[in-house]
C-alpha positions in Angstrom: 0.0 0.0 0.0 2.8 2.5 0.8 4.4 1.9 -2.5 1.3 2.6 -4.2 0.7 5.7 -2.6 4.4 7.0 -3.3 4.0 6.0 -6.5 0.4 8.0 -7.0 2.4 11.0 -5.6 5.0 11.0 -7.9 2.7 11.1 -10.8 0.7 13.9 -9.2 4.0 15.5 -9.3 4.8 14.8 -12.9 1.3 15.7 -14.4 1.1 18.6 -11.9 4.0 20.2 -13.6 3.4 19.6 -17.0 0.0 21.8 -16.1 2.1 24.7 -14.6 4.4 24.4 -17.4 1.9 24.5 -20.2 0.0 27.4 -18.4 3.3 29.4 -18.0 4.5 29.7 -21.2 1.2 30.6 -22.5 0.6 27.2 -24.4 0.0 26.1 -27.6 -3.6 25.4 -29.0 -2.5 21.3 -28.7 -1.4 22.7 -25.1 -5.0 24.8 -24.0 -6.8 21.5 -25.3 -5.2 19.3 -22.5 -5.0 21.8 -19.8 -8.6 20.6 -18.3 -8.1 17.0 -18.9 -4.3 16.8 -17.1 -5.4 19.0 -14.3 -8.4 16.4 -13.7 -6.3 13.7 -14.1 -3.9 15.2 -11.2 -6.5 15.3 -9.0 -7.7 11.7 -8.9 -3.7 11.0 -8.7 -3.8 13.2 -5.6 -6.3 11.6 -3.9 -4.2 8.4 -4.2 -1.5 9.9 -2.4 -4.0 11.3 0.4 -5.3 8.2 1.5 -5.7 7.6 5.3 -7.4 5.3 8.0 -10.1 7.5 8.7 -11.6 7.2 5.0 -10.6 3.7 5.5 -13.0 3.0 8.0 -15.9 5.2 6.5 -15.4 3.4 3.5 -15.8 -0.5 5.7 -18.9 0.8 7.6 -20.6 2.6 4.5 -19.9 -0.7 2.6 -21.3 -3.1 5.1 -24.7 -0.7 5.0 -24.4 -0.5 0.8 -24.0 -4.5 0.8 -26.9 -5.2 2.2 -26.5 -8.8 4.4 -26.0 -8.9 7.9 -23.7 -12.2 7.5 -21.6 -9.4 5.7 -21.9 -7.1 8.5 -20.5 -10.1 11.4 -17.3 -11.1 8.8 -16.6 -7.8 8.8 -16.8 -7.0 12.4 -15.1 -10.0 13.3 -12.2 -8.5 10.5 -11.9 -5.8 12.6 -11.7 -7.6 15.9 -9.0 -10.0 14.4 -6.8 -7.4 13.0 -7.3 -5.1 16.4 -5.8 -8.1 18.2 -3.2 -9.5 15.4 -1.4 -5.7 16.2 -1.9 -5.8 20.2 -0.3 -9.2 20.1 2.9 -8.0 17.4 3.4 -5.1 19.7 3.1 -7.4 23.0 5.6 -10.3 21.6 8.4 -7.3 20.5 7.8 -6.2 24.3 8.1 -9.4 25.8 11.3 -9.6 23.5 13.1 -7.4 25.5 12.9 -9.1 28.5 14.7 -12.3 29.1 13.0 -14.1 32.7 11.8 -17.0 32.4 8.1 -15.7 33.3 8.6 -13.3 30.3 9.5 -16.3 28.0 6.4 -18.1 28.4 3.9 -15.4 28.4 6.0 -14.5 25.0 5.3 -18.4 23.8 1.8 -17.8 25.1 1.2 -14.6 22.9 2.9 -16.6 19.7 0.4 -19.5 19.9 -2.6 -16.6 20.2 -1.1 -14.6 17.3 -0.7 -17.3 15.1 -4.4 -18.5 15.7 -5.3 -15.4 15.1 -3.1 -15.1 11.7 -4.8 -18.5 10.6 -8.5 -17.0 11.3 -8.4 -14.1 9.8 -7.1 -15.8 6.4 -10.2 -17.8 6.7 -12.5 -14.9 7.3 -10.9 -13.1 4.1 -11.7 -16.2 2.4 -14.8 -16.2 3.6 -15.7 -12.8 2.4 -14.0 -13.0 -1.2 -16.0 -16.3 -1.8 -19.2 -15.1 -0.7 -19.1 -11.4 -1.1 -16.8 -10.6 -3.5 -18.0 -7.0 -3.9 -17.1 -6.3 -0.6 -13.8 -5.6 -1.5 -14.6 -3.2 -4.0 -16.7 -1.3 -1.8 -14.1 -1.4 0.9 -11.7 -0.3 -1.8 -13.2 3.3 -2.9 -11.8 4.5 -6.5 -10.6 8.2 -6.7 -13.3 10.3 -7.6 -13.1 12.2 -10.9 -13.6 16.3 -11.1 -17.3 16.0 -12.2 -18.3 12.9 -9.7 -17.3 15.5 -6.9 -19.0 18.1 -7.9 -22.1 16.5 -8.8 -21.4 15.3 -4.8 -21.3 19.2 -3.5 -24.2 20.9 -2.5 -25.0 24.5 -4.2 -23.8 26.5 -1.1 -20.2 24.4 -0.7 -16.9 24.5 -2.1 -14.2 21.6 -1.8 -10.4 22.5 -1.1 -7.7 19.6 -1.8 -4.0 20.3 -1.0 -1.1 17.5 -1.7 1.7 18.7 0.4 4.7 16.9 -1.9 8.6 17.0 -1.4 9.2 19.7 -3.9 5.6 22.0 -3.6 2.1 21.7 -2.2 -0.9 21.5 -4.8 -4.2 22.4 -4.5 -7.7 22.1 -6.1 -10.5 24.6 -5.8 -13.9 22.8 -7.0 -17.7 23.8 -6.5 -20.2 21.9 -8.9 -19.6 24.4 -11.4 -15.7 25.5 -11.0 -12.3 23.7 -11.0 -9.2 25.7 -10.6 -5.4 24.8 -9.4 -2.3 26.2 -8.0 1.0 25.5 -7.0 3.2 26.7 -4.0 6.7 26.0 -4.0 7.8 27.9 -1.4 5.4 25.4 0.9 6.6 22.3 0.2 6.7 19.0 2.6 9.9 20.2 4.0 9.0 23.9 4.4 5.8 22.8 5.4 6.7 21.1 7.9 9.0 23.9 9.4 5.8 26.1 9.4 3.3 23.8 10.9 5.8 23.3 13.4 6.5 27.6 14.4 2.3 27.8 14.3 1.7 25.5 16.9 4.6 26.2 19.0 3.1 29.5 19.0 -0.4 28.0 19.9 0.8 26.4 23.4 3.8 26.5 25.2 3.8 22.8 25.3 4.6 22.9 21.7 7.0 25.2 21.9 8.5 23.2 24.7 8.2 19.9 22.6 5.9 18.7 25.9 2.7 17.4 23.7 0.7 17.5 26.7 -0.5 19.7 29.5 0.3 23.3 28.8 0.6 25.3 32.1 -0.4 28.5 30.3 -3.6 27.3 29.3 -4.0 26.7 33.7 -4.5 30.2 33.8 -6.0 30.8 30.7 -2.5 32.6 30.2 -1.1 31.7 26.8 2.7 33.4 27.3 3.3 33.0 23.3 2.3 35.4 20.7 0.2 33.8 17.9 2.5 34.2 14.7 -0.5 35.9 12.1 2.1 36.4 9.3 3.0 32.7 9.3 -0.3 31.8 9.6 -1.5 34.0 6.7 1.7 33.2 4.2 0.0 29.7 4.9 -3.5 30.8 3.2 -2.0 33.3 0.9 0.2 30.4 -1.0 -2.8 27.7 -0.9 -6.2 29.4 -1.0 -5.9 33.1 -2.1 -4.3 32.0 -5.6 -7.8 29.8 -5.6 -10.5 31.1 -3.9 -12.5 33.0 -6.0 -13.8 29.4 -7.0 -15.7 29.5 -3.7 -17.3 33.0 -4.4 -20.6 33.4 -3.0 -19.8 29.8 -1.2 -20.9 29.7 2.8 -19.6 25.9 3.5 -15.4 24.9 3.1 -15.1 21.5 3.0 -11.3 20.7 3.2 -9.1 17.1 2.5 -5.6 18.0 3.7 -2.2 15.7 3.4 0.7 15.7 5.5 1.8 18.3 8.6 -0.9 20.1 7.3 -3.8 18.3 8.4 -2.4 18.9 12.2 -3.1 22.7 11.8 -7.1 24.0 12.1 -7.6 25.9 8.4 -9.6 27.7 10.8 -7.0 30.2 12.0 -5.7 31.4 8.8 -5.6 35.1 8.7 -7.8 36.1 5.4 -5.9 39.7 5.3 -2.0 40.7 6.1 -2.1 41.1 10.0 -2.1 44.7 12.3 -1.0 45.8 15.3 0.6 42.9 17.8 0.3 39.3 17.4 0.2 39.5 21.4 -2.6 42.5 21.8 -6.1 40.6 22.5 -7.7 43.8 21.1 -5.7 43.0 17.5 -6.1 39.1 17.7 -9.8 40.1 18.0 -9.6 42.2 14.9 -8.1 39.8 13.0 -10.3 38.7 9.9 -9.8 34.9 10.5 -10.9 32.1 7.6 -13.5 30.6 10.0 -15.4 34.0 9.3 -15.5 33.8 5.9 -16.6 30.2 6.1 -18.0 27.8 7.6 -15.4 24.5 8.0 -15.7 20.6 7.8 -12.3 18.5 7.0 -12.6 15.3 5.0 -10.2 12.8 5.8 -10.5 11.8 1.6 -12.1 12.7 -1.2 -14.1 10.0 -1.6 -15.8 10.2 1.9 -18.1 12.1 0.2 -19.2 9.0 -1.1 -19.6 7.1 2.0 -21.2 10.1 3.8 -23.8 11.0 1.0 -24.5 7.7 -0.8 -24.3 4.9 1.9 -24.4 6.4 5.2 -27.7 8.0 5.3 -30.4 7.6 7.5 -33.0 7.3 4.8 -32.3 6.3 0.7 -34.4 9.2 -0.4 -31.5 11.7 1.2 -28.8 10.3 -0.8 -27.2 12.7 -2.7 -28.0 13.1 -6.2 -24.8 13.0 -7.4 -24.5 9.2 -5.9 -23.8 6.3 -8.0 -27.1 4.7 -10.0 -28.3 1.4 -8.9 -29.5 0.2 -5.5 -29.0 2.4 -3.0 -28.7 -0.4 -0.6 -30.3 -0.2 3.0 -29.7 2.6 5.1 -27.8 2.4 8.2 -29.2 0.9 11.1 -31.6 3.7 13.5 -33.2 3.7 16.5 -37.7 3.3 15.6 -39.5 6.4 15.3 -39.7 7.3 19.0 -37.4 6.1 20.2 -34.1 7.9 19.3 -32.4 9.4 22.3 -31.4 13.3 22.2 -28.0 12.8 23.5 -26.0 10.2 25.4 -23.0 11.8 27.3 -19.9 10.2 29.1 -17.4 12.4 31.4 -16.1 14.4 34.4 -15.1 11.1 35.3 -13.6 11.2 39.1 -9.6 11.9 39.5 -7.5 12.5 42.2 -5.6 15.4 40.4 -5.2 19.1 41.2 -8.2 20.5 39.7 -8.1 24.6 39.4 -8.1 25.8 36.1 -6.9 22.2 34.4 -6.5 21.9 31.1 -7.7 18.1 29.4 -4.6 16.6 28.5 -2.3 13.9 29.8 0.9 12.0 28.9 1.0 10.0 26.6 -0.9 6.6 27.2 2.3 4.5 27.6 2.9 6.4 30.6 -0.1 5.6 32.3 0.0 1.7 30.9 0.9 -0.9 33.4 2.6 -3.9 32.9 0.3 -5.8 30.4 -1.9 -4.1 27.7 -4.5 -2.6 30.8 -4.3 0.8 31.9 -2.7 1.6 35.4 -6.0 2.7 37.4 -3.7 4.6 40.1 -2.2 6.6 37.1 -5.6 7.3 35.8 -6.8 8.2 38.9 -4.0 10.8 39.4 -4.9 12.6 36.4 -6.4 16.1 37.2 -10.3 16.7 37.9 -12.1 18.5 35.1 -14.9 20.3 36.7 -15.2 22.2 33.5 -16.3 19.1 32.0 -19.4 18.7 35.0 -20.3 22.1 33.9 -20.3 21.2 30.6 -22.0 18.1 30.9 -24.9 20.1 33.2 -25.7 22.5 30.7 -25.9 19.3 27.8 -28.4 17.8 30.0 -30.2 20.6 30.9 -30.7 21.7 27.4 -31.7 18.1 26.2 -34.6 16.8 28.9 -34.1 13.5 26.8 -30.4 12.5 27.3 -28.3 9.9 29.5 -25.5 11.7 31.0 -22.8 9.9 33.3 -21.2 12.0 35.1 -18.6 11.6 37.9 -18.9 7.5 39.6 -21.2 7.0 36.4 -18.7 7.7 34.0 -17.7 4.4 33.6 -16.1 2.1 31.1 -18.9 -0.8 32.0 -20.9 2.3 31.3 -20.2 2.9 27.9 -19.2 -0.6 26.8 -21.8 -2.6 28.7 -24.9 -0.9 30.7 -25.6 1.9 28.2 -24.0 0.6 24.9 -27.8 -0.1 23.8 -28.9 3.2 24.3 -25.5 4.9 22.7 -26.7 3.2 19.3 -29.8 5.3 19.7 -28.7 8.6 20.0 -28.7 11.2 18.7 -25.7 13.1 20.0 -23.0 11.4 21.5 -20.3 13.4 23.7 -17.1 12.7 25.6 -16.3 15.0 27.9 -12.7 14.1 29.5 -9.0 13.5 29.3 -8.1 12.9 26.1 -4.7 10.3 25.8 -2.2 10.8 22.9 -0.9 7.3 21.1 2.9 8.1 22.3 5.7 5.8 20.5 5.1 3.2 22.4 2.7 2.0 19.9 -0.1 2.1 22.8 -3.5 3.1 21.3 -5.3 6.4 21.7 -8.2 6.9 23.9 -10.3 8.5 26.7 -10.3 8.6 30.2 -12.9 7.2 32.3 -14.1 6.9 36.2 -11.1 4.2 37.3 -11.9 1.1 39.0 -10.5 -0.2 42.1 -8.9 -2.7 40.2 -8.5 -2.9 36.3 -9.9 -5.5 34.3 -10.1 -6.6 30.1 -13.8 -5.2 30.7 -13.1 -2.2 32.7 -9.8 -0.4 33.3 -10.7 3.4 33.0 -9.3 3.6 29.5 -11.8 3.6 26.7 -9.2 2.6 24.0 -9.4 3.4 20.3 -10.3 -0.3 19.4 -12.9 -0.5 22.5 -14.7 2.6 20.4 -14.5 1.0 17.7 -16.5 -1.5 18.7 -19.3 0.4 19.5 -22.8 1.3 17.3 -23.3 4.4 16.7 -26.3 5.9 15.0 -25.5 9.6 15.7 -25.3 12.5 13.5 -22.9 14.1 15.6 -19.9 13.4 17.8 -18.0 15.2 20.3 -14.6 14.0 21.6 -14.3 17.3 24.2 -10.8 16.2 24.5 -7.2 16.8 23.9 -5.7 15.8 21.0 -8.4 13.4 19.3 -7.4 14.5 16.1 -4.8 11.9 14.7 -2.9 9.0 15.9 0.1 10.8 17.9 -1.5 14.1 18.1 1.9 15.5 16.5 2.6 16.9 13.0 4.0 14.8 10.1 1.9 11.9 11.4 -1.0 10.3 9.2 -4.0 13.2 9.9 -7.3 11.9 11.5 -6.9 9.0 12.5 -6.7 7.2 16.0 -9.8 8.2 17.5 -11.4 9.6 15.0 -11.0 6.3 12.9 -12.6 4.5 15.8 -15.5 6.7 16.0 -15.7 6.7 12.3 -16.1 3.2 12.5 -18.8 2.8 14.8 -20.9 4.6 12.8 -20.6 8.2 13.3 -21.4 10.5 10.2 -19.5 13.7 12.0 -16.9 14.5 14.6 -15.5 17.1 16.4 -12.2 16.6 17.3 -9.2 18.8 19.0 -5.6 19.4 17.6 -3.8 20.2 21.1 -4.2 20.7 24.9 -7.5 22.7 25.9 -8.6 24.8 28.5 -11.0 23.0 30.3 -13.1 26.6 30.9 -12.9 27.7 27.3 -13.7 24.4 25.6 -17.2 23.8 28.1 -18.4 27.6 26.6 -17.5 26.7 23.0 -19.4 23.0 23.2 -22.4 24.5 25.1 -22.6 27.0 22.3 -21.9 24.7 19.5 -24.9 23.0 20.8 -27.3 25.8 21.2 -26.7 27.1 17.6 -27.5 23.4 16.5 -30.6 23.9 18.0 -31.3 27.5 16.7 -31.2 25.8 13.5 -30.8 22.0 12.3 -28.6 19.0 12.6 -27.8 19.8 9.2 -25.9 23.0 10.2 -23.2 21.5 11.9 -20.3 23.1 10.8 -21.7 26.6 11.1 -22.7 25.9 14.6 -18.9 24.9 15.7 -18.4 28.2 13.7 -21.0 29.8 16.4 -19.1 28.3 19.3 -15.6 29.1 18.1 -17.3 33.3 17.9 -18.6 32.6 21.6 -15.1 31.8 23.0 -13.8 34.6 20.9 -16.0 37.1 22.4 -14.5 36.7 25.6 -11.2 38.8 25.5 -8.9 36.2 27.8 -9.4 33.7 25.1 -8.9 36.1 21.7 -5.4 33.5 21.1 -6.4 30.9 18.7 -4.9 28.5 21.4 -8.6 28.6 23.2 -11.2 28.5 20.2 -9.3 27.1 17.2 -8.2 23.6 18.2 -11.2 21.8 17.6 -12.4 20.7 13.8 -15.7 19.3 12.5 -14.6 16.3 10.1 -16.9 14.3 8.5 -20.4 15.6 7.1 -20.8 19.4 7.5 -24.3 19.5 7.3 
């Protein structure tokens, strides 16, 4: 797979220069006449190059739904499982390697004899699923979408924004159902990309700046001590979307599909216009014309989600985009009976031991609170500061929605979420996690949430909701909220594969939208932006989701202590903007 995406990048490369080249020197007629064709054939290339987990898993769950067989459905699931634990036991043997007791030895003989079974099972479940299903693996497969399949995907009021970030320049599409234009940047290629990805966010939290990618004591006293840097930020949206965006003219909805460092770094806080005044003056950060004014964001992890979110993941056929594929639609996604459906089901404020006052929801990475085995260390967990924030948070939520299971405090439970109300969590609505927020590390252990710890950890319950524990979950809900740090991507860092981790997990399960965070956040600023968010939803629709996080990111802005970007930038709506 990773030699097919290098190679797809290289000839986005090629073709993309042979387009800059013919539109510099003018052209020829012969020239003109390819222009359209070579710039369309550049962008499906791209999209090869951009592939990622998250579309990965949209593409599985939309597929089981567009198949149409619940036998389909269990293979698949039991797929998932199997791979899950083939990569918990690789990264348990090469652990057990290291040690050389005799104990260690025959749990590593143990883990060999599991891994192997589980090797042997999931050949016959592939088997299984290419004799019986055999367009399941197209489905699970998505092809790059062409230039007019996209746009025949967008929606009147929406524009589409592709950047390939590539060795030697970053490329970009601009596309609405009736316009396709490109540029190139050179001075923003993956190198210099990476260099200014890496200033922005060092000027977002002091963490960053410090290399620390958790807990920023600056955001303790809603204090950032580092000046927001509005010229790098705006070179950033000068070289990529000013050369393009009168495409999205008249346009109220961005929906971006970002590659590389990039995708670490909210589009949100690009500066439309050169910036005034101080980059540390409240009153000019408050000024600032900022791209989340101009539109209204949602970030794709491919492409070809579009797809998945319009055609197949729908709650009924006769919403399917119509720009979807002819032929059976397929049946929808499972959903709660009329009457049923539960307005939201929220987990968090789960009960720590840790200083409390002004905390901000991060934590180390989750290697450092692991124990021994693959469980979580509950007395690590437990030390973990209190988020009272998140109670407050959580109030309002339930207040606001008289219909709703919230779990709060000793309720906030893994047993909870994976057990007692896993029934009702397929059922609602809105789903929201309101809590510490665990960063992959390199330690290859997985991403995840804290919960309530119990006095003594178990496979069932050990306080850690991991990425492959969400992932087995069954979601119905048009909207998720990981009110968390870092739930962005895998490591939380830049240069990583973007959205992923988590927000695969979630994807997964059957959510059609997430809202995820890029850093640290201040526990106060992050319970006014989500109690917002959720009052402009219901000013208006569930189909207004991105311009509601748009709503809540104003709120926090309003307030002057959190003008930095550091307190109402870090969280992004991906998946379906409305």
């Amino acid at each position: 797979m990773a030699g097919a995406r290098i190679g797809s990048l290289v000839r986005a490369a090629a073709l993309a220069a042979v387009v800059v080249l013919g539109a510099a020197t003018g052209g020829s007629a012969r020239i003109d006449d390819t222009y359209e064709s070579l710039r369309a054939e550049a962008f499906e290339a791209a999209q090869w190059a951009i592939a990622s987990d998250a579309a990965d898993a949209l593409a599985k769950v939309s597929a089981r739904f567009a198949q149409g067989d619940d036998a389909i459905g269990r293979l698949a699931e039991e797929r998932e499982a199997l791979i899950t634990r083939r990569d918990r036991l690789e990264h348990e043997i090469e652990r057990l390697y290291a040690l050389d007791d005799e104990a260690s030895r025959q749990r590593r003989e143990t883990a060999r004899a599991e891994y192997d079974q589980t090797l042997d099972r999931l050949r016959a479940v592939d088997t299984e699923i290419e004799t019986r299903f055999p367009a399941y693996s197209e489905l699970t497969s998505p092809q790059a979408l062409t230039v007019v399949q996209t746009q025949r995907l967008l929606r009147e009021e929406e524009g589409l924004l592709l950047v390939l970030v590539n060795p030697e320049a970053a490329y970009v599409w601009a596309l609405t159902r009736d316009r396709v234009e490109w540029a190139r940047s050179e001075s923003l290629g993956q190198d210099e990309m990476a260099a200014a990805v890496a200033r922005l966010r060092a000027s977002l939290t002091t963490a960053a700046a410090r290399g620390q990618p958790y807990i920023d004591p600056s955001l303790l006293q809603d204090q950032t001590d580092t000046a927001f840097d509005r010229a790098e930020a705006h070179r950033i949206y000068s070289e990529l979307i000013a050369p393009v965006e009168d495409v999205f003219r008249g346009r109220s909805t961005l929906i971006t599909v970002t590659s590389g460092d990039l995708s670490a770094l909210p589009l949100a806080l690009l500066p439309t216009e050169a910036p005034r005044g101080q980059d540390d003056s409240a009153a000019d950060l408050a000024a600032t014309p900022w791209l989340i004014d101009r539109y209204a964001l949602a970030a794709l992890p491919s492409v070809s989600s579009l797809t998945a979110l319009r055609c197949h993941l729908v709650s009924d056929p006769a919403l399917r985009s119509p720009g979807c594929p002819t032929g059976p639609a397929g049946p929808a996604p499972p959903r709660a009976a009329a009457g049923e459906r539960i307005e939201l089901v929220a987990f968090g404020a789960p009960v720590l031991a840790g200083h409390a006052v002004g905390a901000a929801r991060g934590a180390p990475p989750a290697g450092e609170l692991m124990g021994d085995g693959p469980l979580a260390d509950v007395e690590r967990l437990r030390a973990l500061p209190a988020l009272p924030g998140s109670r407050a948070e959580l109030e309002a939520l339930q207040s606001r929605y008289p219909r709703s299971l919230v779990r709060m405090g000793e309720a906030a439970t893994e047993t909870a979420v994976r057990q007692t109300d896993r029934e009702a969590l397929s059922r609602a609505r809105f789903v929201v996690f309101s809590t510490h927020g665990l960063l992959a590390g390199s330690d290859q252990a997985e991403p995840g949430l804290v919960l309530t710890p119990p006095a003594v950890a178990t496979a069932e319950d050990d306080g850690y909701l991991s990425a492959s524990e969400a992932a087995e979950l069954r979601l119905s809900a048009d909207f998720v909220v990981l009110s968390a740090c870092n739930t962005a991507a895998s490591d939380g860092q830049p240069g990583g594969e973007g959205l992923s981790g988590l927000a695969r997990a979630f994807f997964y399960a059957g959510a059609r939208s997430l809202v995820v965070s890029h850093w640290e956040v201040s526990d106060a600023a992050t319970t006014e932006l989500m109690t917002r968010t959720f009052a402009a939803l219901d000013d208006a629709d569930i189909g207004e989701r991105a311009r509601a996080l748009r709503e809540g990111m104003r709120a926090v802005r309003d307030n002057p202590r959190w003008a930095h970007p550091a307190y109402w930038a870090p969280f992004t709506l991906v998946g379906e903007p409305g």
